[in-house]
LUMDO-73142 format. One record per residue (C-alpha): x negated, y negated, z. Coordinates in Angstrom, 3 decimals. Last residue first. Layout:
<atoms>
{{X, Y, Z}}
...
</atoms>
This chain:
<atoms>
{{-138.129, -107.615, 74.747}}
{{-137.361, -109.130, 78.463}}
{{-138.154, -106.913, 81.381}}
{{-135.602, -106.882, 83.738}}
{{-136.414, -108.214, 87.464}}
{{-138.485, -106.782, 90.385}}
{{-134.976, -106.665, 92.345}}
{{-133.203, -105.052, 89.497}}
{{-134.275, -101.273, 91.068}}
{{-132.713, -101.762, 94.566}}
{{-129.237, -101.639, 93.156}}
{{-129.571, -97.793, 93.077}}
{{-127.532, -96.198, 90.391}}
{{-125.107, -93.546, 90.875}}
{{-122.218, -95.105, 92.732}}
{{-119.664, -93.282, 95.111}}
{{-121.967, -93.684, 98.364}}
{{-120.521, -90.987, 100.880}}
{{-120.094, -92.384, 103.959}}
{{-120.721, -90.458, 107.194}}
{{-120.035, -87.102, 108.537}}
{{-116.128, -86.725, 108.224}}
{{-116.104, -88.562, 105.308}}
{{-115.809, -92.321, 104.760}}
{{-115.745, -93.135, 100.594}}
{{-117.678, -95.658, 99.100}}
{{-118.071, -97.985, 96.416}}
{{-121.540, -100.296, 96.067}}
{{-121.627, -104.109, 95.699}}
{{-124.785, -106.334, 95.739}}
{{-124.018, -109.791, 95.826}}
{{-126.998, -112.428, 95.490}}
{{-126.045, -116.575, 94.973}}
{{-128.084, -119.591, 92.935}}
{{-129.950, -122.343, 93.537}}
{{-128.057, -125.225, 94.195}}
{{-125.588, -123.941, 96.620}}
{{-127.415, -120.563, 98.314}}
{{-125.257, -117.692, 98.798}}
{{-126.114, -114.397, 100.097}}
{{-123.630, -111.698, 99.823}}
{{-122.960, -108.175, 101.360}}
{{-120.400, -106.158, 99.112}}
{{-119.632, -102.941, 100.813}}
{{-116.291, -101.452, 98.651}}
{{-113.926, -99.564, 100.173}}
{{-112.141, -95.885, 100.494}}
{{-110.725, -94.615, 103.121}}
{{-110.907, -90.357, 103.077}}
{{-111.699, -89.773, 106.764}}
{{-110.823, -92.967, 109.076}}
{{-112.160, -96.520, 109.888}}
{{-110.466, -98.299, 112.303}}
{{-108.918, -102.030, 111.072}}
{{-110.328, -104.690, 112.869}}
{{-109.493, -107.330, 110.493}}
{{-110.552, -111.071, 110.642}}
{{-114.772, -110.650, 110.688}}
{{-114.070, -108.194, 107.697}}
{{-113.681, -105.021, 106.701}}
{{-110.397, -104.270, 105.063}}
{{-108.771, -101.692, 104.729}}
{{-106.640, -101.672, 102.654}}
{{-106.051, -102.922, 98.816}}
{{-107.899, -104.982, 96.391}}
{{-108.514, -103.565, 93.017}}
{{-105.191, -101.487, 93.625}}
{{-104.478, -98.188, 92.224}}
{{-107.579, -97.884, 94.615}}
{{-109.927, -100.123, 96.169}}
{{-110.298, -101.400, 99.891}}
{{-112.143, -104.261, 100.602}}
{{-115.854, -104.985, 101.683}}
{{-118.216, -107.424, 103.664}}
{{-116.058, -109.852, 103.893}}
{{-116.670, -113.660, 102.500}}
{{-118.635, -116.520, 103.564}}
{{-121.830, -115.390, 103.288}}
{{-124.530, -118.534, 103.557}}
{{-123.125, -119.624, 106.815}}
{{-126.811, -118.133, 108.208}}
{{-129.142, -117.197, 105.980}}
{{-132.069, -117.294, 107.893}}
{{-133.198, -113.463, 107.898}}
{{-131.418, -113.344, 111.664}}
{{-128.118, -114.545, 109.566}}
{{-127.946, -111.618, 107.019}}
{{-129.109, -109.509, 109.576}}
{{-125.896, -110.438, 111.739}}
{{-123.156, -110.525, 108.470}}
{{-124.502, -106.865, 107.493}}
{{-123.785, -105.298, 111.097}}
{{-120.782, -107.633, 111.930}}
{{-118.590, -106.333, 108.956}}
{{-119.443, -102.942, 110.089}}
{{-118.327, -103.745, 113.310}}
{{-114.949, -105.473, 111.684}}
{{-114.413, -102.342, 109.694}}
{{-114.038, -100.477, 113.195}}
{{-115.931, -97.323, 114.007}}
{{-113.356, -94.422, 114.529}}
{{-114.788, -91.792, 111.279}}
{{-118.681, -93.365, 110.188}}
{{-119.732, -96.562, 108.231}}
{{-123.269, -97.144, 110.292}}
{{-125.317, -95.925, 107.357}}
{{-123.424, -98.110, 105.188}}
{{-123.240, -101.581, 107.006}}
{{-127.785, -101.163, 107.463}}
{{-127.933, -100.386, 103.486}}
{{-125.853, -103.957, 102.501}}
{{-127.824, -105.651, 104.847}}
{{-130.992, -104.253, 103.418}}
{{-129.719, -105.264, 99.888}}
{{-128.485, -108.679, 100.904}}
{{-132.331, -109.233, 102.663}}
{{-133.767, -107.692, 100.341}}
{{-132.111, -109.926, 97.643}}
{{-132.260, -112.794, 99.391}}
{{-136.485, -112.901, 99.965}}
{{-137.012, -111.689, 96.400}}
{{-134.858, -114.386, 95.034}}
{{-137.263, -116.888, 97.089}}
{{-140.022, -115.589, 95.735}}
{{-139.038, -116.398, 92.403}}
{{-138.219, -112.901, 89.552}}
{{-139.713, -112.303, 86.641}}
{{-138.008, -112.010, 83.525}}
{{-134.713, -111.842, 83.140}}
{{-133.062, -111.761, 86.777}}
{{-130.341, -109.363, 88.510}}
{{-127.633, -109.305, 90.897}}
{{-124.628, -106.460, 90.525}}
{{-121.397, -106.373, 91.771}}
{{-118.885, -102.993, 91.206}}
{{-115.592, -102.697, 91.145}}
{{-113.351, -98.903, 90.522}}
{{-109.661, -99.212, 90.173}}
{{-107.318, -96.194, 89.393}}
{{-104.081, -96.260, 87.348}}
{{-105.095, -93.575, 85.216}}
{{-108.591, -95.493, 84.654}}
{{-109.226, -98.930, 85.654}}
{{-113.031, -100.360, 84.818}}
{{-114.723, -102.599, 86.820}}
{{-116.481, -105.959, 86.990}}
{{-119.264, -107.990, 89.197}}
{{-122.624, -109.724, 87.306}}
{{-124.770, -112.156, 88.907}}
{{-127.217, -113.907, 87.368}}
{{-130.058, -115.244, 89.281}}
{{-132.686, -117.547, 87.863}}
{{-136.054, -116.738, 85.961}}
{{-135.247, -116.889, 82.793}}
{{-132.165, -118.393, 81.458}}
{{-128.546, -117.562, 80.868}}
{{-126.768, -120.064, 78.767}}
{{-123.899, -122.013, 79.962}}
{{-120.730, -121.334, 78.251}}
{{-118.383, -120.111, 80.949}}
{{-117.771, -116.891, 82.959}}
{{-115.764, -118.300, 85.790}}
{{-116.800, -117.858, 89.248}}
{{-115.398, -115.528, 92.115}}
{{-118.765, -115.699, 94.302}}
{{-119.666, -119.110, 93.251}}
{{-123.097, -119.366, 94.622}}
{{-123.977, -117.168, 90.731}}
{{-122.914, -120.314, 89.197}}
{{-126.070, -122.185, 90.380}}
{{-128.078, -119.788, 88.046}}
{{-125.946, -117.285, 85.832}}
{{-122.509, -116.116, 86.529}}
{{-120.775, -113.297, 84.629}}
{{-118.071, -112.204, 86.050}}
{{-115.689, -109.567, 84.639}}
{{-112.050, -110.379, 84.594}}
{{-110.040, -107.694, 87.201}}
{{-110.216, -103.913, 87.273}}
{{-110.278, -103.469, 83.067}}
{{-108.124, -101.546, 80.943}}
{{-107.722, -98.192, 80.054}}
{{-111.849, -97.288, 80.313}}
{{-112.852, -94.752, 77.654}}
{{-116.346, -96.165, 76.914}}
{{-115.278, -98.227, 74.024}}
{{-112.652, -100.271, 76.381}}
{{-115.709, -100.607, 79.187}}
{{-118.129, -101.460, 76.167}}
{{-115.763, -104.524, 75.015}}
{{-115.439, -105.638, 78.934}}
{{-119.419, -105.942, 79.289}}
{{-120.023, -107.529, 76.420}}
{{-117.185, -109.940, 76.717}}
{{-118.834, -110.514, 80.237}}
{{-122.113, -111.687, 78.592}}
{{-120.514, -113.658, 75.999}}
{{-118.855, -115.761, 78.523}}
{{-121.520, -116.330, 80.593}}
{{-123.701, -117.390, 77.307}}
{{-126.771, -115.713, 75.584}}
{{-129.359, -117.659, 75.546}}
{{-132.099, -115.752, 77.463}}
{{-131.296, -111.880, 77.001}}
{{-129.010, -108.620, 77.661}}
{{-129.014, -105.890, 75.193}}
{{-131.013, -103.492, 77.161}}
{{-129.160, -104.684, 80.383}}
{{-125.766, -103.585, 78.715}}
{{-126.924, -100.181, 77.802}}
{{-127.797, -100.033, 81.389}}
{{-124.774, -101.300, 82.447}}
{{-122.213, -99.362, 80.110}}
{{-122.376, -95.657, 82.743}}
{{-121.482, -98.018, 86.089}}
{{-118.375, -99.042, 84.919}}
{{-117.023, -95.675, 83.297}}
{{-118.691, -93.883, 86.019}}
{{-116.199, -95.785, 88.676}}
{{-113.331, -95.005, 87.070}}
{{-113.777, -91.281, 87.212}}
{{-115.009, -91.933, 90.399}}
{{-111.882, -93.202, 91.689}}
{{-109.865, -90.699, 89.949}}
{{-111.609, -88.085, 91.381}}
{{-110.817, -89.951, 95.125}}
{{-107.469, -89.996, 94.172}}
{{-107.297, -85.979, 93.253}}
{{-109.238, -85.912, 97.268}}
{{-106.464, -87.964, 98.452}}
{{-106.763, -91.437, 100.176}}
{{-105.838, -92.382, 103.229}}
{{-105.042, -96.562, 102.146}}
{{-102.218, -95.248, 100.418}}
{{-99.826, -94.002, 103.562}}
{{-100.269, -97.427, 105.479}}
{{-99.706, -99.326, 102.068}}
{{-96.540, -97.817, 101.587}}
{{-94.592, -99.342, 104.772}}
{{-97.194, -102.261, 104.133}}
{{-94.501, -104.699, 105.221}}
{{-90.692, -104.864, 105.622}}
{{-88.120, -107.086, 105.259}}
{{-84.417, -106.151, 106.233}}
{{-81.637, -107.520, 103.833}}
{{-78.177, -106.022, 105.704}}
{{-75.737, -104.839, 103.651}}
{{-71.604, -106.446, 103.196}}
{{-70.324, -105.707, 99.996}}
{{-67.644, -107.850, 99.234}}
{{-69.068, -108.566, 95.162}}
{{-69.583, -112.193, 95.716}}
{{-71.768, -111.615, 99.230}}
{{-73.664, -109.256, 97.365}}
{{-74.177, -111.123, 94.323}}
{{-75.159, -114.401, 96.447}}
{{-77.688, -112.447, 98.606}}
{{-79.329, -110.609, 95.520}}
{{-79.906, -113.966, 94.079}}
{{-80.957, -115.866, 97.309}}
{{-83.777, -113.401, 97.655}}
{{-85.334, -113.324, 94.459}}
{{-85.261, -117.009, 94.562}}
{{-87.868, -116.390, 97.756}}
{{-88.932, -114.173, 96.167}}
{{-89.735, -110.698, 96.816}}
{{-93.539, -109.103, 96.536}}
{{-94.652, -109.521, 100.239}}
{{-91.620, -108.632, 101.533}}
{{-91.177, -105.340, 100.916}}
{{-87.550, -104.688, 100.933}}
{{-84.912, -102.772, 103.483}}
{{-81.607, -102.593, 102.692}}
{{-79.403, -101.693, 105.454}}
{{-75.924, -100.451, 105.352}}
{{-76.496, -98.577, 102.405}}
{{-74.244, -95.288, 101.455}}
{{-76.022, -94.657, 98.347}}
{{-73.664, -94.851, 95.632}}
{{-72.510, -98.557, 97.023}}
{{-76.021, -100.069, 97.297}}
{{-76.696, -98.447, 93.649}}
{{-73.152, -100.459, 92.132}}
{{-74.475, -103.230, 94.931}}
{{-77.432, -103.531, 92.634}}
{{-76.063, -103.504, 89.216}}
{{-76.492, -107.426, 88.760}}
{{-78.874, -108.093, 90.845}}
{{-80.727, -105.721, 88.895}}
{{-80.420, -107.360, 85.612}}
{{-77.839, -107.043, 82.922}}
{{-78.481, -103.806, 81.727}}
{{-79.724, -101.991, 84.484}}
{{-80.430, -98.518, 83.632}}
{{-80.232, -96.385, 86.035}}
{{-82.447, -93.441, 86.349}}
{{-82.117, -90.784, 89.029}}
{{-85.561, -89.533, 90.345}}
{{-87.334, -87.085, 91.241}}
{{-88.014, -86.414, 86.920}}
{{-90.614, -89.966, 87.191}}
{{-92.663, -89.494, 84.615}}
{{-90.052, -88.248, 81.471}}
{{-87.098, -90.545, 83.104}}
{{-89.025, -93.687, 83.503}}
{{-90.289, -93.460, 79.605}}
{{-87.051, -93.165, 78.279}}
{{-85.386, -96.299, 79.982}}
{{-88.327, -98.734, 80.248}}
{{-87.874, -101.406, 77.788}}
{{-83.729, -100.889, 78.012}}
{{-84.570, -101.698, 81.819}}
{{-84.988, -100.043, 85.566}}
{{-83.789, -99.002, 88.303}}
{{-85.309, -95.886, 89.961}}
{{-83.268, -93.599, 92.189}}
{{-83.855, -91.155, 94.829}}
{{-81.437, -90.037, 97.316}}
{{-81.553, -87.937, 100.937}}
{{-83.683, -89.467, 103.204}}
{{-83.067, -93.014, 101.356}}
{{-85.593, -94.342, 98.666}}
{{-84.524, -96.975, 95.836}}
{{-87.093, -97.743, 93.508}}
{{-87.261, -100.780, 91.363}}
{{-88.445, -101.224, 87.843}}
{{-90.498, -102.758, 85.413}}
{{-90.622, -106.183, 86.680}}
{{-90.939, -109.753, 85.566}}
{{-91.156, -112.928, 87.883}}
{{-95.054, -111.851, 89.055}}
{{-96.548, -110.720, 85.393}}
{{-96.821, -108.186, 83.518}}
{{-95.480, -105.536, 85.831}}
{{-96.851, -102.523, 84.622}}
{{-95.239, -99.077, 83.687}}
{{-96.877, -96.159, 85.306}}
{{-94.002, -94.364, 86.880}}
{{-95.279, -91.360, 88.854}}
{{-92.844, -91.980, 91.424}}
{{-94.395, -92.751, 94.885}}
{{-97.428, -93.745, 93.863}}
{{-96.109, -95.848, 90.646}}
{{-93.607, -97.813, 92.623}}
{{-96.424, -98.283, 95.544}}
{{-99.094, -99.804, 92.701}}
{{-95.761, -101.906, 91.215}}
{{-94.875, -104.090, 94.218}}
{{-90.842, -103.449, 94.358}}
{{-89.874, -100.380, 96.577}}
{{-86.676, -100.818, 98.144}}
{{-86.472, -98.338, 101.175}}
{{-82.613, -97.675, 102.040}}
{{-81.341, -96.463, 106.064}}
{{-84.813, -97.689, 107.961}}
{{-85.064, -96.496, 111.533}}
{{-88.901, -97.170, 111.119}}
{{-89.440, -93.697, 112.602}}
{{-87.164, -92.210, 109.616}}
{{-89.177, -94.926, 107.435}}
{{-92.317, -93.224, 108.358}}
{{-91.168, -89.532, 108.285}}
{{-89.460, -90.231, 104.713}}
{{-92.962, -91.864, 103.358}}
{{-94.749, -88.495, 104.433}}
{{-91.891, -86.799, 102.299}}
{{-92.094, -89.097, 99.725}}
{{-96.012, -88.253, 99.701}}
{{-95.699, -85.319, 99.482}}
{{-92.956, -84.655, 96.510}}
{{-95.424, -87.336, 94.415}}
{{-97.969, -84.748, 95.023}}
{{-96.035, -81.765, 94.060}}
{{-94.317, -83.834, 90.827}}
{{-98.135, -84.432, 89.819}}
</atoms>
């Protein structure tokens, strides 16, 4: 691991050397991990873990009492301090050891209070640095993943997929939303998973038109859609999967959305190849999707990027026309959905290689379109 994290600091050097950046603050906790090795998590968005300060010659990671020990046995780079009382309050002590003139932070995860904290104990300590925001400095070298990543990935992604079918056996009328997910969370922790990706989904009937719903106490039924997305994080890795199925025998007009989701969802993977944009990929699904009649009935993009990060670059899109490169790696999530009724969203992992994409899921969302036999 120290040879990896030694890479990609030195990749991360380059960039901010280009970047003309004199100190790299590194606060959103997926980029502090990559670049250290330190897994602590940020519970929540006004607490942190730690804080990493990168220059092209110095390393240090600021931290707590909480964190202390464990910083300094994953991250051995780096220089620990411990910051007692706060790290506005020991920041121009680091500011000072490391020469800054410039701080540069990433913007995205500092406060606005944040901010006029660290800009009121500089000014009151004479120390006179320049706050420079930055943006997906780290996120540019993540979104290429590594081939240990890519393990990790899959790793994760086994986990999620290796419950369902146990889960489908168990799976009948009258059981609630929220059971359902509990279900699938409880065998995710019992099949090795760390934690979970995000809260499972479990949406059954007109629920399933909400594509981020909340698992709640109506009872599934026979007959109706329920759709079912979750993952399972392990070592820090993400995996997210979206499945659609019915108990029982399936309407026509499920049939009708689910081939058309699932075709749309086969078309946007055999195009995914090295140089195409995510926003023609986007395009491919969202365009037979609306010649089947569907039309304004998928609202979101096609597919995100996964990693340490359930949602992370690229993106694909109508808004972002990122190109598509060797070793990306993204969900393709095409979704139909119908108010009233009911919603479709079939979601598959995949990585681009040089040739193609290579799908990272083992089972074949084309076999719940007949429906699940009910014992």
């Amino acid at each position: 691991m120290k040879k990896t994290i030694e890479n990609r600091l030195s990749r991360l050097r380059k960039s901010l050397s280009d970047k003309n950046v004199d100190t790299f603050m590194v606060l959103i906790e997926e980029n502090r991990r990559y670049l250290s090795g330190f897994t602590a998590q940020d519970t929540q968005f006004d607490e942190s873990a730690g804080v990493l300060f990168i220059t092209d010659t110095k390393l240090i990671l600021a931290t707590d009492s909480r964190y202390e020990l464990q910083a300094g046995s994953e991250s051995p780079l780096y220089d620990i301090v411990c910051c007692k009382k706060g790290l506005d309050k020991e920041l121009s002590n680091i500011l000072r050891t490391l020469k800054t003139k410039k701080l540069s932070f990433e913007s995205i995860r500092m406060s606005y209070m944040q901010y006029k904290k660290i800009s009121r104990q500089l000014k009151s300590d004479n120390l006179r640095v320049e706050l420079v925001p930055t943006d997906n400095i780290v996120e540019n070298l993540r979104v290429i993943k590594e081939e240990s990543e890519i393990k990790e990935i899959k790793k994760a992604l086994s986990i999620a997929e290796s419950i369902f079918t146990k889960f489908i056996s168990i799976l009948k009328p009258g059981m609630t939303e929220k059971e359902s997910a509990w279900i699938i969370e409880k065998e995710m922790h019992e099949a090795g998973a760390d934690s979970l990706s995000f809260p499972s989904i479990a949406a059954s009937g007109p629920n399933s038109a909400l594509p981020h719903a909340i698992p709640g106490n109506r009872k599934l039924k026979t007959h109706e859609p329920i759709l079912f997305d979750w993952g399972a994080r392990l070592n820090g890795y993400s995996s997210d999967i979206s499945r659609t199925l019915v108990l029982g025998c399936p309407d026509d007009t499920f049939k009708r959305v689910y081939k058309t989701v699932l075709d749309a969802q086969a078309m946007a993977i055999d195009a995914i190849k090295p140089g195409i944009s995510g926003k023609s990929i986007d395009k491919i699904a969202r365009d037979h999707i609306e010649k089947m009649g569907f039309k304004g009935k998928f609202g979101h993009g096609l597919g995100h990027g996964t990693g340490l990060a359930v949602h992370e670059r690229p993106k694909l899109s109508p808004l972002k026309d990122t190109k598509l490169e060797p070793q990306m790696v993204f969900t393709v999530e095409p979704g139909v959905y119908l108010p009233g009724w009911g919603g479709v969203r079939l979601e598959n992992m995949v990585v681009v290689r040089e040739n193609g994409a290579e799908v990272l899921n083992r089972t074949d969302p084309a076999i719940f379109m007949e429906g699940i036999n009910i014992k």
